[in-house]
N, C-alpha and C positions, 0 to 999 in steps of 0.2 A: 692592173690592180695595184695599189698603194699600197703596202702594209708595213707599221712601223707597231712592234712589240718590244713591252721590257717586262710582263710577266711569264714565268714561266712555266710552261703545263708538260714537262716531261720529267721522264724519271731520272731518282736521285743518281743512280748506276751510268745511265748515259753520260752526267753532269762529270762524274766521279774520272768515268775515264777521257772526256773530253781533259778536265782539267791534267789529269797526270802527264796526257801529249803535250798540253801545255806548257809545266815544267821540265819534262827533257827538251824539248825543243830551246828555253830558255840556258839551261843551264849550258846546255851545247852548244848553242850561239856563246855565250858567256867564256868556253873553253877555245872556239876558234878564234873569237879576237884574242886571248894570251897568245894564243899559239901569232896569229898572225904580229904581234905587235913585237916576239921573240922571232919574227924570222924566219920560224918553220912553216909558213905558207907561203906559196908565190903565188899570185891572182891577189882578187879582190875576196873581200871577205862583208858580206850584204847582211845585217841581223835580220830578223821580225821584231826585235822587239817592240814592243802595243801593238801586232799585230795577232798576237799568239792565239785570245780568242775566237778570229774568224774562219784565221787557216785550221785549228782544231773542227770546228764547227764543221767545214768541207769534207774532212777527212771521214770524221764519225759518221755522217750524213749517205757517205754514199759507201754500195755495196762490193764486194771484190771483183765483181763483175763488169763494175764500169769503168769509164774512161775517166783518168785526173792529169789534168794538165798545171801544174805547180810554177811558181813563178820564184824570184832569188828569197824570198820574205817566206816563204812558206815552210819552213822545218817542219811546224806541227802539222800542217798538213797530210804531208809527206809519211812523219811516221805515223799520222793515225789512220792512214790511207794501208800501211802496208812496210813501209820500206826501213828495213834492219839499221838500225845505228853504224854498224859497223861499214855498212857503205858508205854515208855518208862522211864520214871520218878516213874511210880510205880515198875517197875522190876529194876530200881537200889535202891532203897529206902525198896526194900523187901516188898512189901504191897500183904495182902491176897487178895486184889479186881484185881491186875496186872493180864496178860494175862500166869505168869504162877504162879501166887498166891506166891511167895513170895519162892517159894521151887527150883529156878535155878538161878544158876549166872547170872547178869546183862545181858550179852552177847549174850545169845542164847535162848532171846527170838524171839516170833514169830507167825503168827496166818493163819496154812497150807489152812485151808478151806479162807481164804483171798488172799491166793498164794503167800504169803512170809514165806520161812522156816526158825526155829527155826537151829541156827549153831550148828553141831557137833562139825566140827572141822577148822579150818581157813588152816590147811594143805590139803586141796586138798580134803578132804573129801566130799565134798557137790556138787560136781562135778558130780559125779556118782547118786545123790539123786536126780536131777534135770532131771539127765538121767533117769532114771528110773519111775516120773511123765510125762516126753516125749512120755516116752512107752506106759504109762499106758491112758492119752488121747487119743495117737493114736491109740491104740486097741479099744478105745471106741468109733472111728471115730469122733474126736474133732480136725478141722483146724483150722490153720491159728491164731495158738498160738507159743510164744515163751517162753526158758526158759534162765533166766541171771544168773550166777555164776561168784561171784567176787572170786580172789585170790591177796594176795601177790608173788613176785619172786619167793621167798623163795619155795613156796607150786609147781613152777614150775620145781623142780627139785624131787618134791618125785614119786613114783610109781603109787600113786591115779589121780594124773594130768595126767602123760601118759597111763594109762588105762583105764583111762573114755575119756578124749580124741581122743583116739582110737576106741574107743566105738561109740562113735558120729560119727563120719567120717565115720565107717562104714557102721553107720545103715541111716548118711545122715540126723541126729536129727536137730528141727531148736535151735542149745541152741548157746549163746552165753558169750564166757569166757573174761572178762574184769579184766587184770592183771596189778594192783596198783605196778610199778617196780620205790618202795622208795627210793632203791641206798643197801637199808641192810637189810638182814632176822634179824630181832633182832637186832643184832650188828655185824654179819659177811657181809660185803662188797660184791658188786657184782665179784666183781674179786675171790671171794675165792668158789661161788657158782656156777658158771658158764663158760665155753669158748667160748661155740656159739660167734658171731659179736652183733646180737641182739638175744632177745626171741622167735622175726618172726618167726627166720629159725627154730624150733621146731613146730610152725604149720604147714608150708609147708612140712616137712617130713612126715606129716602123713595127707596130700591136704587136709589141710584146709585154709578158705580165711586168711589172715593176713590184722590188720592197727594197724596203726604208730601215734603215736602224742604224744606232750606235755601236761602232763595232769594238768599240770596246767593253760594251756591254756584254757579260757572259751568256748569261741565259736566256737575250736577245740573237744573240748570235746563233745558240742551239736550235732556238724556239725559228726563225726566222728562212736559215737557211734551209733547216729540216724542211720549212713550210713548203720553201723555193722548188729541193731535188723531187718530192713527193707530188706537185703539180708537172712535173717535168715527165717524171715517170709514169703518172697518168693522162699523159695525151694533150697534156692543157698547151703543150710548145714551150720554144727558147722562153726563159725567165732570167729576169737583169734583178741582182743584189746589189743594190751601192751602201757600203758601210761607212759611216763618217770615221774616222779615227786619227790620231796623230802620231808619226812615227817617231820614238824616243829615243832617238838613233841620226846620227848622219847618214845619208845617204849609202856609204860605206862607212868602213872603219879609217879610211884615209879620208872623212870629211868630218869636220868638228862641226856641221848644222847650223853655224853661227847666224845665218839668216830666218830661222826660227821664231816665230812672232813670242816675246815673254807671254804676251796674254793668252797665246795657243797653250802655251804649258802651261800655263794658271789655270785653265778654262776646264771645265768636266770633261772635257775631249782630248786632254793632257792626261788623265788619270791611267792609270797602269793596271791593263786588262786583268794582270796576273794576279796583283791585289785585289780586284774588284771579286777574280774570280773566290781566292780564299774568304776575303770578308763574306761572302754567301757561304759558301760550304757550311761555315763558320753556324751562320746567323743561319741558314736552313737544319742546321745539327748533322748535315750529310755527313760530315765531317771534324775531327778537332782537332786542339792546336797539335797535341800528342803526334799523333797519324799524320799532318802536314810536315813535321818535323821529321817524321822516318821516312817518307816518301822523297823528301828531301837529300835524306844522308845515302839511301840508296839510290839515288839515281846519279849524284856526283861519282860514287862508287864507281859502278855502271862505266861512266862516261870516263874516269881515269883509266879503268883494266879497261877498254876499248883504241882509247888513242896510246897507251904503252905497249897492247899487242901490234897495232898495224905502226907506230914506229920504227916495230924490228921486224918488217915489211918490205920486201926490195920495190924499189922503184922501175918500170923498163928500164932495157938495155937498149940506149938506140941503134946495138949494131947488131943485133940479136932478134928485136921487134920484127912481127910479122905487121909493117904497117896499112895492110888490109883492112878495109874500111868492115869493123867486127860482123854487121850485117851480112855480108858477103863474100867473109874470108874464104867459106868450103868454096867456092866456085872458082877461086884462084888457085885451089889446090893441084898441081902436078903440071900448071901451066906458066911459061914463062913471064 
């Protein structure tokens, strides 16, 4: 099934706090490049920015119950999924109190018994991990849960996307794959990764449902993905989301994007979700300038008493650290 929507038939309240994960996700990207371009991160530091619509959409969408698999673009996701600010902020800041004590890269944190996985790999890899928690519910006789895996383009063309893919389809999984399609894996163009017309026709080859949208579209992204998680959870199988969008952002914060087509940023597919979002609120009356403006002043707030408290945060001690793999530290306990 094709579907590409830009009207939207849900309520103002959903719209209201999709949009709010929105802007902390924003602003807190916004905080970690200072941070990162003063110094105080070591790693990469990856935005959403124009992504912020879709990963919201994922987040809202699905229940505490199920399974989210988040890729480096995903903040909103993330916390409208569940996951406290102050983790996030401790696991780029390397703090021994973060949810992986200061011993993984920024990116792949995560908190499984929460139902958000820690990212192996943003290639495709986590595709199959989310299969494989599928399984392992439904062997335990656990309904009427679903599982989301975000990808970029790029991850649509490696081997792990088509064979966990494939995997679903067959076994008829309720997961649903939501493909951020930027315009460029890194820096290589979609022309140079791809022939297919769209990414659809690769879910259709192996029958599963396809939809279509703008993913900088707000209340396309609500209206769509919603559509996507809720065939999922009623038995319909794997479901493929490809969102066009463009990302306003280098690659990193150590990439200036210079390869960047001018006419992609000129183009409606340039246009900056977060705007798009407010212009609606705006023009729906869900919202006014008023109340965007406090939403605003408290969530900078917010995001400063966060990264000032885990500043004065110790880092491990690497002669002190139990470096037991967290999962299974009890079992090294009293053992040499």
């Amino acid at each position: 099934m094709l579907q590409t929507l830009s009207e939207p038939r849900i309520a103002g309240g959903a719209q209201l706090t999709a949009y709010r994960f929105m802007l902390r996700a924003r602003l807190l990207d916004d905080k970690f490049a200072a941070l990162y371009r003063a110094g105080k991160i070591h790693g990469g530091v990856f935005l959403g920015r124009g992504q912020e619509a879709l990963s919201a959409a994922i987040g809202v969408s699905l229940q505490k119950t199920d399974v989210f698999a988040p890729l480096i673009r995903d903040a909103a996701g993330r916390l409208a999924f569940g996951e406290p600010m102050i983790d996030a902020v401790r696991t780029y800041l390397g703090s021994a109190l973060g949810p992986m004590r200061g011993r993984d890269g920024n990116v792949h944190r995560g908190n499984p018994s929460a139902g958000y996985l820690p990212m192996i790999s943003h290639l495709g890899a986590m595709v199959s991990v989310v299969n494989g928690v599928l399984f392992a519910r439904r062997m335990k006789g656990v309904t009427g849960i679903v599982g989301a895996a975000c990808l970029g383009e790029g991850a649509t063309s490696t081997g792990s996307f088509h064979e966990a893919l494939n995997q679903a389809a067959v076994e008829k999984l309720p997961l649903v794959l939501v493909v951020a399609n930027n315009q460029y894996a890194y820096s290589t163009p979609n022309d140079r990764q791809f022939a297919c017309a769209n990414l659809a026709d690769k879910a259709v080859g192996y029958g599963v449902g396809a939809h279509l949208l703008a993913g900088n579209d707000f209340s396309a992204c609500l209206e769509v993905v919603g559509a996507a998680v809720a065939r999922a959870r009623a038995g319909h199988g794997p479901q493929l989301v490809v969102a066009s969008l463009l990302r306003l952002c280098g690659h990193g914060e150590h990439d200036d994007a210079g390869y960047i087509a001018p006419e992609l940023k000129n183009a409606p597919l340039g246009r900056d979700c977060l705007k798009i979002a407010e212009e609606f609120l705006l023009r729906q009356k869900i919202a006014d300038a008023a109340q965007l403006a406090v939403w605003r002043s408290e969530t900078i707030r917010e995001i400063e008493e966060t990264v000032a408290q885990v500043q004065r945060e110790p880092a491990p001690d690497p002669f002190a650290e139990n470096w037991t793999a967290l999962s299974t530290g009890h079992l090294a306990e009293g053992h040499e």
